[in-house]
C-alpha positions as CSV (number, residue, x, y, z in Angstrom):
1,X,15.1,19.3,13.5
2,X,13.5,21.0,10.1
3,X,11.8,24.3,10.5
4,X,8.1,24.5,11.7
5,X,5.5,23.2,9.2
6,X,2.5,25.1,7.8
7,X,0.4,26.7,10.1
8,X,-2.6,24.6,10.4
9,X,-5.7,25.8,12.2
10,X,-6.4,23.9,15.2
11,X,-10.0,25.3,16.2
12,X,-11.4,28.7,15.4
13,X,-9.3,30.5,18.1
14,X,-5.9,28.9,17.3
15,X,-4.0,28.1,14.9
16,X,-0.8,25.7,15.6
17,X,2.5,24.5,14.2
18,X,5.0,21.3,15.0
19,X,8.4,20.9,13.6
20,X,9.6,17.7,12.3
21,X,12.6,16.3,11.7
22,X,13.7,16.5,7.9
23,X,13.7,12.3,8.0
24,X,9.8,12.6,9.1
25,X,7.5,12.5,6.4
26,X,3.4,13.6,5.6
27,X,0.7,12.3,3.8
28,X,-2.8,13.4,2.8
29,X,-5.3,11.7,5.2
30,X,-8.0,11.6,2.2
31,X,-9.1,7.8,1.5
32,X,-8.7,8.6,-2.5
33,X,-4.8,9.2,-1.6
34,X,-3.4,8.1,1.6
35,X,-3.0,4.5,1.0
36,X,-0.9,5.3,-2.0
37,X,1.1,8.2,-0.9
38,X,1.9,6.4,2.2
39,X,4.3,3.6,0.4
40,X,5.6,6.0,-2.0
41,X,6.6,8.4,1.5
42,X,7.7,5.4,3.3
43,X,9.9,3.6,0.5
44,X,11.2,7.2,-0.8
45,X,15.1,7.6,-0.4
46,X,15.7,3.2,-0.3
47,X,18.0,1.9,-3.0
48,X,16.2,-1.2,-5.1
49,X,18.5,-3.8,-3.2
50,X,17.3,-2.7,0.2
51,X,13.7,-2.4,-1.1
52,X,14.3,-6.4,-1.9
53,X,15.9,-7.4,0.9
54,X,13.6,-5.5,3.7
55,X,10.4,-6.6,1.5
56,X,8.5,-7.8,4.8
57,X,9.4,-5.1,7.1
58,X,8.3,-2.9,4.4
59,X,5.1,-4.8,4.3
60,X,4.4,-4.1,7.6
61,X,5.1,-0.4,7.9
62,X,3.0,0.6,5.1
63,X,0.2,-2.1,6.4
64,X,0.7,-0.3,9.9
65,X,1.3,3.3,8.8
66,X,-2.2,2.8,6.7
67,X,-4.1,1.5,9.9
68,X,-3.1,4.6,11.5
69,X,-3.8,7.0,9.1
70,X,-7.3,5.4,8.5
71,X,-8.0,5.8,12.3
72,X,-6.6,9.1,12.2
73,X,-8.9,10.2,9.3
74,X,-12.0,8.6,11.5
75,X,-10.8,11.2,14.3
76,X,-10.5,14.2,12.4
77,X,-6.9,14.3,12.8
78,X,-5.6,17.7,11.9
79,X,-2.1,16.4,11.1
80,X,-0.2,13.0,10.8
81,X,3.7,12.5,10.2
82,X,5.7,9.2,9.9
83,X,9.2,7.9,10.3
84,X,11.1,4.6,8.3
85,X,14.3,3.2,8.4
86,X,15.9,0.1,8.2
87,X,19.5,0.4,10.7
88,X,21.7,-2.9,10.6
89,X,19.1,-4.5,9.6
90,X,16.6,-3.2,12.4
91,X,13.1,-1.6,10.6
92,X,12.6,1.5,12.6
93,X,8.5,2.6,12.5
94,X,7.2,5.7,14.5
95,X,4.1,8.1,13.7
96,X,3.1,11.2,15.0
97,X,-0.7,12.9,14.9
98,X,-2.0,15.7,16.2
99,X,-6.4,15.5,16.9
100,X,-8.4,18.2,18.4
101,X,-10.7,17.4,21.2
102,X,-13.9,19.4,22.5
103,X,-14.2,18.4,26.6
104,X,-17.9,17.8,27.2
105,X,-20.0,19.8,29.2
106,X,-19.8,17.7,31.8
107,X,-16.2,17.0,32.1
108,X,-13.8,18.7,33.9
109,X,-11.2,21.4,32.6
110,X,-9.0,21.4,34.8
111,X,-5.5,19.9,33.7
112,X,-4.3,18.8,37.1
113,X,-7.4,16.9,37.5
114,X,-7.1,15.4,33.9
115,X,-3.3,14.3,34.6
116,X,-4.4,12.7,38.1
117,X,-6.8,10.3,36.2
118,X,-3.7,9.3,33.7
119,X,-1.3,8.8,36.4
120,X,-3.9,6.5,38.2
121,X,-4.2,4.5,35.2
122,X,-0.2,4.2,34.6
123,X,0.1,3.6,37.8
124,X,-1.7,0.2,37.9
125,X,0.5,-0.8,34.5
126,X,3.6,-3.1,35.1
127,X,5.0,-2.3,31.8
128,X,7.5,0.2,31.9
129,X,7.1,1.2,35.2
130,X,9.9,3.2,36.8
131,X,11.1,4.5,33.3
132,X,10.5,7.3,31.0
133,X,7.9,4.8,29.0
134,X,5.8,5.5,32.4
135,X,5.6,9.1,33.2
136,X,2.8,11.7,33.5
137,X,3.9,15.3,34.1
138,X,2.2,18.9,34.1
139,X,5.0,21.0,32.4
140,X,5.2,24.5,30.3
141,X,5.3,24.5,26.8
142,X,8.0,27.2,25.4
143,X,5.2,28.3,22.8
144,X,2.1,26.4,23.7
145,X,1.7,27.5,27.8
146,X,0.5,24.5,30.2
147,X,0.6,21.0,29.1
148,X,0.1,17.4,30.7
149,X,2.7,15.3,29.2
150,X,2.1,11.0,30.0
151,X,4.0,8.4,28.6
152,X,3.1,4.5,28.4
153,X,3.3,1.1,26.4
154,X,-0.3,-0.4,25.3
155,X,-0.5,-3.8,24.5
156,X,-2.7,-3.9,21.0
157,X,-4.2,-7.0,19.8
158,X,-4.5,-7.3,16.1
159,X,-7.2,-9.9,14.6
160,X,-5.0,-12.6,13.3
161,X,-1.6,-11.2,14.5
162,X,0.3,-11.3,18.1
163,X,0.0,-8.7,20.2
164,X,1.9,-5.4,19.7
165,X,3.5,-3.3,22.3
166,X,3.7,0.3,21.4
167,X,5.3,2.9,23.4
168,X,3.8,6.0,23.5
169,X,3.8,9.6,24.6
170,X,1.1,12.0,24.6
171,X,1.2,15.5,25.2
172,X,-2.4,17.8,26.1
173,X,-2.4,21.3,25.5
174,X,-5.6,23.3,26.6
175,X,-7.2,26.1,24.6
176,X,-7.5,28.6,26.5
177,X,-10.8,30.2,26.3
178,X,-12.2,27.4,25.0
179,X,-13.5,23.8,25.6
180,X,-11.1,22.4,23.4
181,X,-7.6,20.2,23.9
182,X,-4.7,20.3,21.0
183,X,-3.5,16.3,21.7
184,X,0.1,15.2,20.1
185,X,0.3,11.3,20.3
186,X,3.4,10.0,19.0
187,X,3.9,5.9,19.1
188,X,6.5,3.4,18.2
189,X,6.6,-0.6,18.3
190,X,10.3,-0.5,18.5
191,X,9.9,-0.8,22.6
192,X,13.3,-2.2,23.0
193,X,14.0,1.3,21.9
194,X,11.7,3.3,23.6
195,X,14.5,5.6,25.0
196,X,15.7,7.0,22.4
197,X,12.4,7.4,20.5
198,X,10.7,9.1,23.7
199,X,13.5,11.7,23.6
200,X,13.2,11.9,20.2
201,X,8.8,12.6,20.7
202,X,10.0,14.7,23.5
203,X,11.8,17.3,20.7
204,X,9.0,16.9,18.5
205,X,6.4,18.0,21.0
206,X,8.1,20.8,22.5
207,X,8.3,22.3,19.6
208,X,4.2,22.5,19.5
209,X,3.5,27.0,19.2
210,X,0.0,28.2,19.5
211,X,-1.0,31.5,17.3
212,X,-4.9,33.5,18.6
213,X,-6.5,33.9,15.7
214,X,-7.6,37.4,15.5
215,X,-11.3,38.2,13.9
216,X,-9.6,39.3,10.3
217,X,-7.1,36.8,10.2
């Protein structure tokens, strides 16, 4: 695992910081760069030959990585980090963002609540059930305090494509003080390898430390 990234503020009171592993790379969410920056992130470090011979795959990624970087950008996405590879002849995708997220007024706060409603909805969800790809959890965050921590595949249909399955974990980490949530989604189509990927999210997240912001900071 690298060493923490820039601390980037999350909301007026905090400020926060995830470490990535060196392999993991970022782009600028900005229309006039991403789309561009994305390839050359996602292709950087691949000999010609396997640039050639992994043409399609690499299609898709960068088609992929730019759908979720546009969406990102729509959200106000404070922070968005990929991952490519091609292993014996296997394209491995994943994508990590972090969005802020003000509760409404009339919402409730409370995190044990909040988690209840996401293990009701994985519980009616045959896919992956009795595995780590269906989990929700309330757990304590080494730098980051309380967190709810759920983990599921979602079926995506794609206009003109079959449906994807993407495993995903999501971890929620309050602002104390505040209305607001710090959300870290990470996501993968490589399902069939959801296990080692979750464990992999599971570093990535736990890494997540929260800094006040003082008044002269």
């Amino acid at each position: 695992m690298s060493q923490p990234q820039r601390k980037q503020r999350a909301s007026e009171a905090y400020r926060f910081s995830v470490a990535y592993p060196a392999s993991w790379w970022s782009v600028d969410l900005h229309p006039a760069v991403r789309d561009a920056e994305i390839r050359k992130r996602l292709l950087d470090g691949m000999s010609d030959r396997d640039q050639a011979r992994h043409a399609g795959d690499i299609r898709e990624a960068v088609r992929a990585a730019r759908k979720w970087a546009t969406a990102c950008y729509e959200q106000g996405a404070l922070q968005f980090f990929g991952f490519f590879d091609v292993v014996d002849d296997i394209p491995l995708t994943a994508l990590t963002m972090v969005l802020r997220y003000v509760v409404p007024e009339d919402e409730e706060l409370d995190l044990s609540e909040l988690m209840v409603g996401f293990a009701m909805h994985n519980a009616g969800v045959p896919l992956g059930k009795g595995t780590a790809a269906n989990r929700t959890e309330i757990l304590d965050l080494p730098n980051a305090g309380p967190a709810g921590r759920f983990t599921a595949i979602h079926e995506v249909e794609t206009e003109g494509l079959e449906t994807t399955r993407f495993s995903v974990m999501n971890t929620i980490v309050p602002l104390a003080g505040t209305r607001e949530t710090l959300i870290v989604t990470s996501l993968t189509p490589n399902v069939d390898f959801a296990d080692p990927f979750l464990a992999l999210f599971e570093q990535i997240h736990d890494t997540l430390a929260l800094e006040k912001v003082t008044a002269d900071a």
